[in-house]
KEMARDREN-409083 format. One line per field, with one value per residue (C-alpha): residue number from 1; x, y, z. Coordinates in Angstrom, 2 decimals. Example, Ala and Ser with C-alpha at 12.3 -4.5 7.8 and 13.67 -1.06 7.14 Angstrom:
2
pos: 1, 2
X: 12.30, 13.67
Y: -4.50, -1.06
Z: 7.80, 7.14
//
This chain:
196
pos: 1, 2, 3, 4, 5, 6, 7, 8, 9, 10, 11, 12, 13, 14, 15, 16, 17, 18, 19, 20, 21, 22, 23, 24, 25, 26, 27, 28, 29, 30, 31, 32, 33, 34, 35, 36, 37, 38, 39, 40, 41, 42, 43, 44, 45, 46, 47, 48, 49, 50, 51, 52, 53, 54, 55, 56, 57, 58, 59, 60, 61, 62, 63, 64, 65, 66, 67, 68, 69, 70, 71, 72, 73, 74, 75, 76, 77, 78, 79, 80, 81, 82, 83, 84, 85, 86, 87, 88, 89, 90, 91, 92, 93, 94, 95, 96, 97, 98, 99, 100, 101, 102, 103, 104, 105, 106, 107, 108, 109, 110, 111, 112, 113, 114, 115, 116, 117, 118, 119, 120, 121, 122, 123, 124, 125, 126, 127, 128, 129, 130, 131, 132, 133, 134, 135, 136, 137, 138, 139, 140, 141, 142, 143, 144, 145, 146, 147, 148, 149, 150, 151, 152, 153, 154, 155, 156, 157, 158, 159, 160, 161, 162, 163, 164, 165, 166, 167, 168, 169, 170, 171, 172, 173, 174, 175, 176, 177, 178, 179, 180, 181, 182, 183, 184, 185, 186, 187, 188, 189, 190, 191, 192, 193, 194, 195, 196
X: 32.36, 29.84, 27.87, 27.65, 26.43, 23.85, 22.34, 21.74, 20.36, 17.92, 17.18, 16.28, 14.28, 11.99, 11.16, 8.87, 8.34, 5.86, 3.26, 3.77, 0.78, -1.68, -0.55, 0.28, -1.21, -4.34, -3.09, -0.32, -2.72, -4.96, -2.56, -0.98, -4.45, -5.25, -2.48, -2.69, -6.13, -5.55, -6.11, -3.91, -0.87, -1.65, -1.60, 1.83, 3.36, 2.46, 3.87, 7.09, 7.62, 7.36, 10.20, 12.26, 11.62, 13.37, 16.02, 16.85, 16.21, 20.05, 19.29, 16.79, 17.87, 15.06, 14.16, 11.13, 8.04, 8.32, 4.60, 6.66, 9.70, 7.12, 5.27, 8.24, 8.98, 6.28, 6.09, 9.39, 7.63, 4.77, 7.03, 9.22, 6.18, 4.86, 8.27, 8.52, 5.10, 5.87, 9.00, 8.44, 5.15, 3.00, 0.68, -1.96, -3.84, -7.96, -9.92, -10.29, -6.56, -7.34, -10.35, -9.28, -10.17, -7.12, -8.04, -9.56, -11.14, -11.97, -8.44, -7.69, -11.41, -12.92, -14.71, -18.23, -18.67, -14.97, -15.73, -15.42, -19.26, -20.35, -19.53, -21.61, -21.74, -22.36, -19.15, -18.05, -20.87, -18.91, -21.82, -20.38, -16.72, -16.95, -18.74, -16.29, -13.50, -15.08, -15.38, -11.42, -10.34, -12.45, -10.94, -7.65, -7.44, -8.86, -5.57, -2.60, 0.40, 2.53, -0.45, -1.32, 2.18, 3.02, -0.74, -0.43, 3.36, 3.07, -0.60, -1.28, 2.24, 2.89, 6.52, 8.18, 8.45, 12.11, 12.04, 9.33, 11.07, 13.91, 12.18, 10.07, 13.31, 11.32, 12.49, 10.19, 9.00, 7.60, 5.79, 4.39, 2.20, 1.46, 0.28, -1.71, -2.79, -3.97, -5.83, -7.44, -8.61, -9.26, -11.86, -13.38, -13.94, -15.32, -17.19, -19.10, -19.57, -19.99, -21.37, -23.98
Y: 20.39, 21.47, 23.67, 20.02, 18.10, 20.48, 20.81, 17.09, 17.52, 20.27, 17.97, 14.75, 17.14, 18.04, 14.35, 13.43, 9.71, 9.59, 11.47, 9.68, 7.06, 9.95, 12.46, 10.37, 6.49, 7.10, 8.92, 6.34, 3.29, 4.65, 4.98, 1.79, 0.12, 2.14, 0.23, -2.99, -3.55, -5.67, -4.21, -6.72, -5.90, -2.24, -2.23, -4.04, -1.95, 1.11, -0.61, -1.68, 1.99, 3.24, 0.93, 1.55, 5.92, 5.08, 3.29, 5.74, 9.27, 9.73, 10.01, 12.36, 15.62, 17.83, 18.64, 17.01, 17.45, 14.30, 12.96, 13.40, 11.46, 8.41, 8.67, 7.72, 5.29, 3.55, 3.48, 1.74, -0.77, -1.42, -1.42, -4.24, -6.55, -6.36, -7.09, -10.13, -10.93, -11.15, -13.45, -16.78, -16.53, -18.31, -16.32, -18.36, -16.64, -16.96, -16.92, -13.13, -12.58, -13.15, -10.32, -10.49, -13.00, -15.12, -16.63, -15.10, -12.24, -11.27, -11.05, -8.64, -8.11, -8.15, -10.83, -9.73, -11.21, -9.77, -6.38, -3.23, -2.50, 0.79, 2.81, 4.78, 8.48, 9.35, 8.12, 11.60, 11.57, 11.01, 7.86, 6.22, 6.84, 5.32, 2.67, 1.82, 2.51, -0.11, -2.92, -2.06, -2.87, -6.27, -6.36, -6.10, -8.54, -11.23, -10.82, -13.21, -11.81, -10.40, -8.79, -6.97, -5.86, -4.74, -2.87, -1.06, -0.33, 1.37, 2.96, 3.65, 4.40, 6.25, 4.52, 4.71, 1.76, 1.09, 1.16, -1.05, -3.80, -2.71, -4.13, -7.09, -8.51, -7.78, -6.90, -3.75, -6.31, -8.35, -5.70, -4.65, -7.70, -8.48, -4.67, -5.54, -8.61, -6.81, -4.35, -6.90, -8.83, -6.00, -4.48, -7.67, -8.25, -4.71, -4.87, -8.62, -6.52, -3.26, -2.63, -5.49
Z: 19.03, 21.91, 19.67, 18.00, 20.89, 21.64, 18.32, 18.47, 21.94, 21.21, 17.94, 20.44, 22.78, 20.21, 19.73, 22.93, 23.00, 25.91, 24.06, 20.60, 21.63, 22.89, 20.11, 16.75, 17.71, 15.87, 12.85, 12.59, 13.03, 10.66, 7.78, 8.30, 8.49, 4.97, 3.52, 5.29, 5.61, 8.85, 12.60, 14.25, 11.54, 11.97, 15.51, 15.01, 12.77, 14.49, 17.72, 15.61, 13.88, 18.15, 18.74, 15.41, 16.04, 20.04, 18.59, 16.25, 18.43, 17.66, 14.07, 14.40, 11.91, 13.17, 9.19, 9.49, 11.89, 14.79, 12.90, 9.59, 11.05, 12.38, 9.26, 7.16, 9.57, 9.24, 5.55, 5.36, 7.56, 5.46, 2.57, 4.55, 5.20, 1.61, 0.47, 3.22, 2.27, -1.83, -1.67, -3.23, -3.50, -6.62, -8.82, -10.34, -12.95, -13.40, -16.68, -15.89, -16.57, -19.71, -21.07, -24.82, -27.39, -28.84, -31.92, -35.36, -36.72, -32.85, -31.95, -29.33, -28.60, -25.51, -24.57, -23.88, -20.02, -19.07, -20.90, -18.32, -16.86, -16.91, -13.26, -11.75, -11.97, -8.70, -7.51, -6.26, -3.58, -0.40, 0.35, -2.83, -2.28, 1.28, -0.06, -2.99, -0.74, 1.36, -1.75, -2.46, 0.60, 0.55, -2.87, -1.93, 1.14, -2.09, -4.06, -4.14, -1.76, -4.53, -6.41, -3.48, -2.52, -5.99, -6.12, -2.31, -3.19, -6.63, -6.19, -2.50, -1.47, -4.79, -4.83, -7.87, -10.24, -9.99, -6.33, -5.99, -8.39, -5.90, -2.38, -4.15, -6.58, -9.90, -13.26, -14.99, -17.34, -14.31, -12.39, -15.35, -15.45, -12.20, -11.79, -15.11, -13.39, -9.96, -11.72, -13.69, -11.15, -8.71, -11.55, -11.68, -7.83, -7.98, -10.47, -8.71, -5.63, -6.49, -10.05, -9.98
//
């Protein structure tokens, strides 16, 4: 029982709360502002995961580095205000949604003006990556709530699909298409900006 009660102490002490703004604010801010693409909602989640990691110091299993531990944190947070974000929103679709021809012998063609442009091949120079980095994140902050949660969820955040039709209260079926339709839209907003 007391070898107990001080594992769990010498598991708190290596958490140190007073140093988690000077040692982990930026890297937290900066991967919540990756995902978010907002300063103000970065700077609140960041403040929010500080809040949730006191609360839970008790919880704290020591199998993880402390950055680790916030880290996680705040993913859950990010996850929870893309989730809050994509309830009962509407998804209205644009001409774009639709690339292929319907009708006739051109059925299931492209249609020339929504046909893929070509991309550059200098898009491994680190100029070009910050640049199109740049344009996605534009991108990104154009898309309809639900598009953009389902797109940062499953592509940034690498979550699997079954979780992320878990937190947004999706069948497969249904965040198959809207990831179809953020892509779709994303390459087009890209390509206006970006591939002119």
């Amino acid at each position: 029982m007391g070898q107990s009660k001080d594992n769990q102490d010498s598991r708190q002490h290596s958490l140190n709360p007073d140093k988690w703004v000077d040692s982990h604010g930026d890297y937290l801010y900066n991967y919540a502002y990756s995902r978010v693409n907002s300063k103000e909602l970065a700077e609140d989640l960041v403040q929010e995961t500080f809040v949730a990691g006191l609360r839970a110091m008790k919880s704290f299993q020591g199998r993880s580095t402390e950055i680790t531990w916030l880290i996680s944190i705040l993913k859950r947070k990010v996850i929870d205000h893309y989730r809050k974000m994509s309830s009962n929103k509407e998804i209205t679709s644009s001409e774009f949604s639709r690339p292929f021809q319907k009708d006739g012998a051109s059925q299931g063609h492209w249609i020339m003006e929504r046909a893929p442009k070509e991309w550059p091949d200098e898009l491994d120079d680190p100029i070009h990556q910050k640049e199109f980095r740049l344009v996605l994140e534009k991108c990104l902050s154009h898309l309809p709530d639900k598009l953009k949660a389902v797109f940062v969820l499953k592509f940034i955040e690498e979550i699997n699909s079954d979780e992320v039709c878990k937190e947004l209260g999706c069948t497969p079926s249904n965040l198959w298409v809207m990831m179809h339709r953020a892509r779709l839209r994303l390459r087009e907003c890209i390509e206006l900006k970006w591939l002119k």
